[in-house]
SEMI-469033 format. One record per residue (C-alpha): z, y, x; residue number from 1. Coordinates in steps of 0.1 Angstrom, whole numbers, padded with zeros to 4 digits, always signed. Each point is the difference from the previous one (the first is absolute). Example, Ala and Ser with C-alpha at 12.3 -4.5 7.8 and 13.67 -1.06 7.14 Angstrom:
REC     pz     py     px    i
REC  +0078  -0045  +0123    1
REC  -0007  +0034  +0014    2
This chain:
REC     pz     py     px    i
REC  +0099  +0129  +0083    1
REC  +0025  +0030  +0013    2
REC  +0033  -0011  -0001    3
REC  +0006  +0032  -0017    4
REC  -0028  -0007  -0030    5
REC  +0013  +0000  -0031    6
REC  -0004  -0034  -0018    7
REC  -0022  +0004  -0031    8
REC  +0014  -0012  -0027    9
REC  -0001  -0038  -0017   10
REC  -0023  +0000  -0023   11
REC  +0010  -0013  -0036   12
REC  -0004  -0036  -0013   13
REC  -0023  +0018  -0028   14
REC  -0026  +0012  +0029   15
REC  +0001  -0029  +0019   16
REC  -0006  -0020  -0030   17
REC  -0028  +0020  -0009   18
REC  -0020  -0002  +0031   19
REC  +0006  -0035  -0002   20
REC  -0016  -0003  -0034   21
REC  -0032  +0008  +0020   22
REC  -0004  -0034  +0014   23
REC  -0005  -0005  -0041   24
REC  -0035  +0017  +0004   25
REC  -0012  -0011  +0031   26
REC  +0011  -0041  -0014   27
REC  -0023  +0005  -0027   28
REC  -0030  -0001  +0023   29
REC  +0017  -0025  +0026   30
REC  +0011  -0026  -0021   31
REC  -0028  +0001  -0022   32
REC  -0022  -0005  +0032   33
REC  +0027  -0026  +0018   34
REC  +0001  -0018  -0032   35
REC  -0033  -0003  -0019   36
REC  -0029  +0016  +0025   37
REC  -0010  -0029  +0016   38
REC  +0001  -0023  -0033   39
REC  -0018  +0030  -0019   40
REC  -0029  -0005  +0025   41
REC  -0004  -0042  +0001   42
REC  +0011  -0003  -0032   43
REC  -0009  +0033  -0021   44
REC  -0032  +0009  +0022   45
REC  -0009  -0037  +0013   46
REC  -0001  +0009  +0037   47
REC  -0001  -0033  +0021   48
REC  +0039  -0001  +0011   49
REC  -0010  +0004  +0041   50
REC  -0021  +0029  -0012   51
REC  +0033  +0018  -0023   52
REC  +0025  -0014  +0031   53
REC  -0026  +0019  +0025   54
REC  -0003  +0032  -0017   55
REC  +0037  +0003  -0005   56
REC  +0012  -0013  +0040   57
REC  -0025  +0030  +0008   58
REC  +0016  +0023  -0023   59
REC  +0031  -0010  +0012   60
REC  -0001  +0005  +0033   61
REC  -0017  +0033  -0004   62
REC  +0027  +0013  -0015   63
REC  +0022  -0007  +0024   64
REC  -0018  +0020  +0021   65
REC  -0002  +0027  -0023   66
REC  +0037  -0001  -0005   67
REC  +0009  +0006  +0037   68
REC  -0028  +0026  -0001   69
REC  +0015  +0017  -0025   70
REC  +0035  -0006  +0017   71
REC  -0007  +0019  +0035   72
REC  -0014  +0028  -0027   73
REC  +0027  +0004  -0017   74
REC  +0023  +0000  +0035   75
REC  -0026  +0028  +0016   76
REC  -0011  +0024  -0035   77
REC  +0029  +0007  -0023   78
REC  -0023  +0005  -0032   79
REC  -0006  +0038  -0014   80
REC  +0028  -0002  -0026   81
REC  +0022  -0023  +0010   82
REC  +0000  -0040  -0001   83
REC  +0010  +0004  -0041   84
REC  -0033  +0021  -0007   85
REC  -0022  -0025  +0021   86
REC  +0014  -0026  -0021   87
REC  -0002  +0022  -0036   88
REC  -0035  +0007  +0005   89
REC  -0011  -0038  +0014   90
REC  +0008  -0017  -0031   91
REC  -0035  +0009  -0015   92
REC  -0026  -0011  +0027   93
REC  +0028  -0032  +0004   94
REC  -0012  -0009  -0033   95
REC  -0032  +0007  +0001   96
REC  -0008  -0026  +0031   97
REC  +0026  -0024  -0022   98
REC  -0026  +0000  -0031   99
REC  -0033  -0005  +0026  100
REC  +0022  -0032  +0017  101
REC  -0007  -0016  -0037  102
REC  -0031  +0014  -0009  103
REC  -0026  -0029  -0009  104
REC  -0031  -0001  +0021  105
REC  -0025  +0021  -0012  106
REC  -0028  -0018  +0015  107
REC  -0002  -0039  +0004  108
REC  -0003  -0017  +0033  109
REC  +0010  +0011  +0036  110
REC  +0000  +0038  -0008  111
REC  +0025  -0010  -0027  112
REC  +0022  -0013  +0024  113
REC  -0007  +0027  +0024  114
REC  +0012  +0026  -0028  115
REC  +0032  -0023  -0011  116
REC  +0005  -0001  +0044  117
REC  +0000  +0040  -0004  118
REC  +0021  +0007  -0029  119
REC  +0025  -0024  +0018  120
REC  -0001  +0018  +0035  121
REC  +0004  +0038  -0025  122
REC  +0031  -0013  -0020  123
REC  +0019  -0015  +0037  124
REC  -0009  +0036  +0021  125
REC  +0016  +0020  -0026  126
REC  +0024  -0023  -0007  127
REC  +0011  +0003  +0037  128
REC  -0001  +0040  +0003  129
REC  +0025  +0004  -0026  130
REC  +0020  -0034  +0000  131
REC  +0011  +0011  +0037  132
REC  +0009  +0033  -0007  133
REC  +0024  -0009  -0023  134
REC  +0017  -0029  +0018  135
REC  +0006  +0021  +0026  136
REC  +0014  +0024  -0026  137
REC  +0028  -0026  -0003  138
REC  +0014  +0013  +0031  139
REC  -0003  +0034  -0001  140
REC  +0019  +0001  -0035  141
REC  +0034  -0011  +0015  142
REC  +0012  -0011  +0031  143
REC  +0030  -0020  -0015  144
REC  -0008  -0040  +0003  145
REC  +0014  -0009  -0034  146
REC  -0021  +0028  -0016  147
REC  -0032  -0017  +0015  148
REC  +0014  -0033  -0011  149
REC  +0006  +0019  -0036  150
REC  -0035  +0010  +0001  151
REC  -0014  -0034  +0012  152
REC  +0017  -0012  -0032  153
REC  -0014  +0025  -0022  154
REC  -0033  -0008  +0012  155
REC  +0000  -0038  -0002  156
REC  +0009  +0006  -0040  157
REC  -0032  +0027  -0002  158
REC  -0020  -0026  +0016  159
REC  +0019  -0030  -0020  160
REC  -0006  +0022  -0033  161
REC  -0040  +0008  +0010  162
REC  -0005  -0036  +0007  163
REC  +0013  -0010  -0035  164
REC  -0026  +0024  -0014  165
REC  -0028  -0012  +0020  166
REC  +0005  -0038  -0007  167
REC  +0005  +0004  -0039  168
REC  -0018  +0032  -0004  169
REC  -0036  -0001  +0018  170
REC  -0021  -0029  -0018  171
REC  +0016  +0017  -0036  172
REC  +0002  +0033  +0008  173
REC  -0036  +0002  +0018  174
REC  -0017  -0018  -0033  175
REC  +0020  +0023  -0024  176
REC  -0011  +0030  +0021  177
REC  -0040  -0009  +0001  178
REC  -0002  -0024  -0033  179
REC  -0014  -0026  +0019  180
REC  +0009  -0039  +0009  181
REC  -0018  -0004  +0032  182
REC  +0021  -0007  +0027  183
REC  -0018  +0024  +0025  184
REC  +0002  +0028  -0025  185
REC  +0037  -0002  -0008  186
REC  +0009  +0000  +0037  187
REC  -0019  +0035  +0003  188
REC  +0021  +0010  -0031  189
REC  +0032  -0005  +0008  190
REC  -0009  +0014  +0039  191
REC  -0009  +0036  -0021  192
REC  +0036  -0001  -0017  193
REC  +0020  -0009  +0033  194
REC  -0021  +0028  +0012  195
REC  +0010  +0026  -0022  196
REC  +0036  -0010  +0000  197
REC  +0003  -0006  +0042  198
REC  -0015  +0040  +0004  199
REC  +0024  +0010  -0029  200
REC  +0031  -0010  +0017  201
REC  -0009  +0011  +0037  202
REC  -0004  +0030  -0013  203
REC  +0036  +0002  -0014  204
REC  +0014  -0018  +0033  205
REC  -0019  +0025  +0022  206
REC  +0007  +0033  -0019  207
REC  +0037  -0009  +0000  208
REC  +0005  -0019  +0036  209
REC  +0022  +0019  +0024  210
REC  +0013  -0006  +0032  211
REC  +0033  -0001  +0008  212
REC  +0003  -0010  +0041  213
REC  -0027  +0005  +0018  214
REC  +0002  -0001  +0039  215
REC  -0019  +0025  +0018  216
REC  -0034  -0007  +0005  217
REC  -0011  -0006  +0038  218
REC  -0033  +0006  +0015  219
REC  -0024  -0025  -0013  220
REC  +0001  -0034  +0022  221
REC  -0032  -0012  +0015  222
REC  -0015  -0034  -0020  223
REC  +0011  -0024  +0033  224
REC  +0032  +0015  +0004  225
REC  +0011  -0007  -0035  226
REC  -0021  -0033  +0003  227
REC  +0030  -0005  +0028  228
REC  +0029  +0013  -0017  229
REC  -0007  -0023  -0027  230
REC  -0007  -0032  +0023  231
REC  +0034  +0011  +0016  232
REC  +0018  +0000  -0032  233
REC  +0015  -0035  -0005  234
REC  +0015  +0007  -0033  235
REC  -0036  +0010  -0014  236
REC  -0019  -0027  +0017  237
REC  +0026  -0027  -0011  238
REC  +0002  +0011  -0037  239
REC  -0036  +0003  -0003  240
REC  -0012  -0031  +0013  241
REC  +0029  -0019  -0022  242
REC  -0016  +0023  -0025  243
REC  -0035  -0010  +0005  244
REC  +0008  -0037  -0004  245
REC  +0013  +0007  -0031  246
REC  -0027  +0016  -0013  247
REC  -0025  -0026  +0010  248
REC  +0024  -0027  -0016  249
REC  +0007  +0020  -0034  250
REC  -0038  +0014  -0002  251
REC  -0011  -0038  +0003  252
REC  +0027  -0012  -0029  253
REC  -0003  +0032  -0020  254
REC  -0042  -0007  -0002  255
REC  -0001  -0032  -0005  256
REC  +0020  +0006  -0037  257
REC  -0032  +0007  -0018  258
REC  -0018  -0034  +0016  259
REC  +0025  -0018  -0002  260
REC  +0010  +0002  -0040  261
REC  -0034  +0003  -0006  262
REC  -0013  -0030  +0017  263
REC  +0033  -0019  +0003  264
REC  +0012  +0002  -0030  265
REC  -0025  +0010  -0021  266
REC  +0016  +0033  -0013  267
REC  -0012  +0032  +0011  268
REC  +0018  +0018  -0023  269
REC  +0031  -0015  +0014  270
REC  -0006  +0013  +0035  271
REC  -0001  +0037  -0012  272
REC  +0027  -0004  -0022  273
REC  +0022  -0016  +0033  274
REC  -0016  +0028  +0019  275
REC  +0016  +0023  -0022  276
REC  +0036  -0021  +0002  277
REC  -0002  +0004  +0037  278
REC  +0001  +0039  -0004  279
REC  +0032  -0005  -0031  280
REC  +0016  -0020  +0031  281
REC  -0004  +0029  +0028  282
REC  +0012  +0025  -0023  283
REC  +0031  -0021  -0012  284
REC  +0007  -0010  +0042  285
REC  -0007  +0034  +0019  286
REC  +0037  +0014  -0013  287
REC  +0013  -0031  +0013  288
REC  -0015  -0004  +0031  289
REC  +0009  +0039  +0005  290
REC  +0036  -0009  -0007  291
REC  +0000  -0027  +0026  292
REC  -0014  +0023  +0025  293
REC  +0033  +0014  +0005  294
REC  +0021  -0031  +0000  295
REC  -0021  -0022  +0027  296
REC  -0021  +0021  +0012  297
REC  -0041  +0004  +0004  298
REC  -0006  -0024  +0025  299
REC  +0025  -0027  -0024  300
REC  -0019  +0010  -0027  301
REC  -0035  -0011  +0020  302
REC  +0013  -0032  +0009  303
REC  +0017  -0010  -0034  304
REC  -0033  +0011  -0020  305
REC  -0020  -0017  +0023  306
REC  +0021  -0033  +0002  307
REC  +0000  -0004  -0033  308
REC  -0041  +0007  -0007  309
REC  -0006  -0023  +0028  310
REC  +0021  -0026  -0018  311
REC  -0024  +0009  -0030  312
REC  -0029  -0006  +0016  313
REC  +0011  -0032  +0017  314
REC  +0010  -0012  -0033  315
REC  -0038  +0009  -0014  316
REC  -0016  -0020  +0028  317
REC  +0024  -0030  -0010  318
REC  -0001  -0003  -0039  319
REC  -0037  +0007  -0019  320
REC  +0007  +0024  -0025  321
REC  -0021  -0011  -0038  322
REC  +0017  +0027  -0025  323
REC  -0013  +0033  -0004  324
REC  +0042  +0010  -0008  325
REC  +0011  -0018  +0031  326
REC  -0022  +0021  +0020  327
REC  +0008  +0032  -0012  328
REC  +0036  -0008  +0004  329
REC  -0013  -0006  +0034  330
REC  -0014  +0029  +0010  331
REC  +0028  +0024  -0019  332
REC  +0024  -0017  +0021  333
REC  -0018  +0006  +0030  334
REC  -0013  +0035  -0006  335
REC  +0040  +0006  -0001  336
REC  -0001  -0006  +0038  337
REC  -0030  +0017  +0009  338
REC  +0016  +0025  -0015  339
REC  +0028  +0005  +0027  340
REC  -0021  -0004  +0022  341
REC  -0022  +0029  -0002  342
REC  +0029  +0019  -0012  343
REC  +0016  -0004  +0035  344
REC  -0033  +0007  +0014  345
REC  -0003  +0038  -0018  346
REC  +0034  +0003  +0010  347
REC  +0003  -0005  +0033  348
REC  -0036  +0016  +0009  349
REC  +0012  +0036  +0003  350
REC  +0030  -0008  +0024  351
REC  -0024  -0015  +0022  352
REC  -0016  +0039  +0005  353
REC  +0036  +0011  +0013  354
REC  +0003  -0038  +0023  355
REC  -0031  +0017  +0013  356
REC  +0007  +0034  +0006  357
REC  +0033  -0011  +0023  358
REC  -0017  -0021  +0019  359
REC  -0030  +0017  +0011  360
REC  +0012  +0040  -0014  361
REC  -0032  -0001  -0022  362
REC  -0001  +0003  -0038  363
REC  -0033  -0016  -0016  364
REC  +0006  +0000  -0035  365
REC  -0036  -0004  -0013  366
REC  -0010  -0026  +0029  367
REC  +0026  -0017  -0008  368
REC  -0008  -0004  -0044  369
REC  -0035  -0004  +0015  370
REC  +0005  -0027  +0021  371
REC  +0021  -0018  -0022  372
REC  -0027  +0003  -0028  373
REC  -0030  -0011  +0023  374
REC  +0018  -0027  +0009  375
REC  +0007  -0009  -0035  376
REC  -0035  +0003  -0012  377
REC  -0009  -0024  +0027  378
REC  +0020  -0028  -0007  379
REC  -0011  +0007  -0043  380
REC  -0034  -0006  +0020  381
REC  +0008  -0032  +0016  382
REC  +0023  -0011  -0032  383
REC  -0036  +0003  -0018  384
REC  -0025  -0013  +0028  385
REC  +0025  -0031  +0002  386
REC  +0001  -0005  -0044  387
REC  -0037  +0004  +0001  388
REC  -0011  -0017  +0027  389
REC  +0027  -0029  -0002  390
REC  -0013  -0001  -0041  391
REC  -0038  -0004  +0008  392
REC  +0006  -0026  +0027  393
REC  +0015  -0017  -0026  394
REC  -0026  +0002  -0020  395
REC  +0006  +0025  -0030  396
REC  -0022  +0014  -0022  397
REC  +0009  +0024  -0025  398
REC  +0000  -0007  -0033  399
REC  -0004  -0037  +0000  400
REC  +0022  -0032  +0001  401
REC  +0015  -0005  +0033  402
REC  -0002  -0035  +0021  403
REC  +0037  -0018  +0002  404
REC  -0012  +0008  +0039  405
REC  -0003  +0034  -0007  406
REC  +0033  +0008  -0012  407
REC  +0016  -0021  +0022  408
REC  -0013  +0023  +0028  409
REC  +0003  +0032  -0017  410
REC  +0041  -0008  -0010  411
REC  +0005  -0010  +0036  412
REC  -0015  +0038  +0011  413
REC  +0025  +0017  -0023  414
REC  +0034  -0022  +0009  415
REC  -0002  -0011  +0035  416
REC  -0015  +0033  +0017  417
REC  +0025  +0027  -0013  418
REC  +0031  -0022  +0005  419
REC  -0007  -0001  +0041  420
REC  -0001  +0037  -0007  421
REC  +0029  +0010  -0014  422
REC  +0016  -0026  +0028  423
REC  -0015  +0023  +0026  424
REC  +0012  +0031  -0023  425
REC  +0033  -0009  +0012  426
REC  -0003  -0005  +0029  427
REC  -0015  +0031  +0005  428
REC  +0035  +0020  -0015  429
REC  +0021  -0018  +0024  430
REC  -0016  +0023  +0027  431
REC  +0000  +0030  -0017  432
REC  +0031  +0025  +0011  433
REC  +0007  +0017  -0029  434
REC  +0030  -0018  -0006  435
REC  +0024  +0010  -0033  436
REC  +0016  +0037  +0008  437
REC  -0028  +0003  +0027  438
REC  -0019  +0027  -0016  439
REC  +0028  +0024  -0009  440
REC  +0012  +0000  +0042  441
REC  -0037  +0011  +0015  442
REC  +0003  +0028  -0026  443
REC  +0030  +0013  +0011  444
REC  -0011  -0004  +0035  445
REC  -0032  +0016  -0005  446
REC  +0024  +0031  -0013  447
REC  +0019  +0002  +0024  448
């Protein structure tokens, strides 16, 4: 920027809240896929668990791929309109691919599959062209790191608030909706309502999303060269794969819930209802996590979140756990660190575009949201492969009694695999350079 330019102006609290609000819509569809998807197809559809595990690795990792697609778009075609009316007007066909990821098979057999494969691939592609867009919205509408941390904030409540919905909401909800009891059907139900509502809201977010710093956009950069400004960007690489270990670790606990109340303990009811504590627990620890941002820093906060769910997890692998209250006690407590930690993720992810831009004098913006998300979607993928793979080597079959053997196997998968993760998390923000006060320096350097 000029040295002469005229800042724009801060935007409000009230605008930055409301953009946030969209991660409200688009955690709807996510946490109703992260959270019930793959138990809706063993469990709801009968799929043979390699089969569901399959189909949603695949998914998984094609979405990544969409979502770095749709990143180098969004860094080479600014959208007729803006970025706001992309996202006002993507809302509808969002939804539309959301209802056809839990539309029953309309034909038996292989084709069945084929068609639930399909409806999958739909939801994740459309997913990704508009997810993307707006993350990298969240550094176009202000420059100011403790607005993006406000914002990362903001969002972690939406998302906090959506899940809440979708655990207590989509078995009620979806049976209320269609006046039916099959599992199958009331799945489909509540995916038309989140539907409706997700499209409703981007809508709003889009028609009213402004932006209030926006640097000036450069020629396009060629795919390899911002392939190698984002190798060459330690802060990004170091975040994300302390990120990505994270995600494999909490994808693993967070989908094992369902299993492991169900066959466990014997209360399936219990493990939506703690499903549903988990989100009260985000939304209570999000202020407080923001507030501790700005006493210790992000990097403290990684390392105390991530000390203290590692302690967690440790303690699961130790002590068997018989009481469906104990365990949702559990979890609650260590949804409250998982918490930080993706709330440092959000809100450190944009000051990595500027770490980037003085090192190299490229700004990727899109690559960078796109990058970050692929490699999100492929540790979900591996998170799943490893649950479904480590759960049929162990013997499970859905819907029956499980061997003493059986559950032995499938507790070790969920305790012992994420806590080397979130060991290697840490180590992971030890490298990375964006050290407290960091952020607020490269901006005024890249000023001048």
């Amino acid at each position: 920027m000029p040295t002469d330019a005229i800042p724009a102006p801060r935007p409000t609290r009230f605008r930055l809240a409301l953009f946030g609000f969209g991660d409200f819509a688009f955690n709807l569809y996510w946490q109703s896929a992260m959270l019930f998807l793959l138990f809706y197809y063993t469990d709801a559809l009968g799929l043979p668990v390699g089969v569901a595990a399959t189909i949603f690795l695949a998914a998984s990792v094609w979405d990544g791929i969409a979502n770095f697609a749709a990143g180098l778009l969004a860094d080479r075609h600014e959208p007729r309109g803006g970025l706001g009316r992309l996202l006002a007007l993507g809302g509808a066909p969002l939804g539309l691919g959301f209802m056809l990821a839990y539309l029953p098979p309309l034909v038996p057999g292989y084709w069945g599959m084929a068609g639930i494969f399909a409806g999958h691939i739909l939801f994740r592609t459309a997913y990704a062209f508009l997810n993307v867009p707006y993350l990298a919205m969240s550094a176009r509408v202000s420059a100011d790191s403790n607005d993006r941390a406000f914002v990362a904030g903001v969002r972690m409540l939406s998302g906090t608030l959506a899940a809440i919905v979708v655990a207590l909401g989509t078995v009620p909800l979806g049976s209320g909706l269609l006046g039916v009891e099959a599992a199958a059907d009331a799945y489909f139900g509540a995916a038309i309502l989140f539907a409706l509502a997700g499209a409703a809201i981007l809508a709003v977010v889009g028609a009213s999303y402004r932006e209030a710093d926006v640097p000036e956009r450069a020629a396009a950069v060629p795919v390899l060269t911002a392939l190698r400004v984002i190798a060459a960007n330690r802060a990004f690489v170091t975040l994300n794969l302390a990120m990505m270990a994270v995600i494999v670790a909490v994808t693993i606990l967070n989908k094992s819930v369902l299993y492991y109340f169900k066959y466990f303990l014997h209360d399936e009811a219990s493990g939506q209802l703690a499903l549903a504590s988990m989100s009260v627990v985000s939304a209570v620890s999000v202020p407080l996590w923001m507030l501790l941002r700005r006493r210790i820093g992000a990097r403290g906060l990684w390392f105390l979140a991530a000390g203290l769910a590692s302690a967690g997890l440790a303690a699961f692998a130790l002590f068997d756990i018989h009481r469906a209250g104990v365990m949702q006690a559990y979890l609650m407590a260590m949804q409250a660190m998982i918490v930080g930690l993706n709330f440092v993720f959000w809100a450190m992810l944009p000051n990595t575009i500027e770490y980037g831009e003085q090192r190299t004098g490229l700004r990727v913006e899109g690559a960078v949201f796109g990058m970050a998300a692929l490699l999100q979607r492929v540790a979900i993928g591996i998170a799943t492969a490893i649950i479904g793979f480590g759960f049929d080597a162990a013997g499970y079959v859905a819907n029956v009694e499980q061997s003493a053997a059986t559950l032995t196997a499938m507790r070790l998968t969920i305790g012992a695999v994420p806590l080397a993760l979130l060991i290697f998390s840490c180590v992971m923000m030890a490298l990375n350079p964006l050290a407290r006060g960091a952020h607020a320096q490269i901006v005024r350097d890249l000023r001048g």
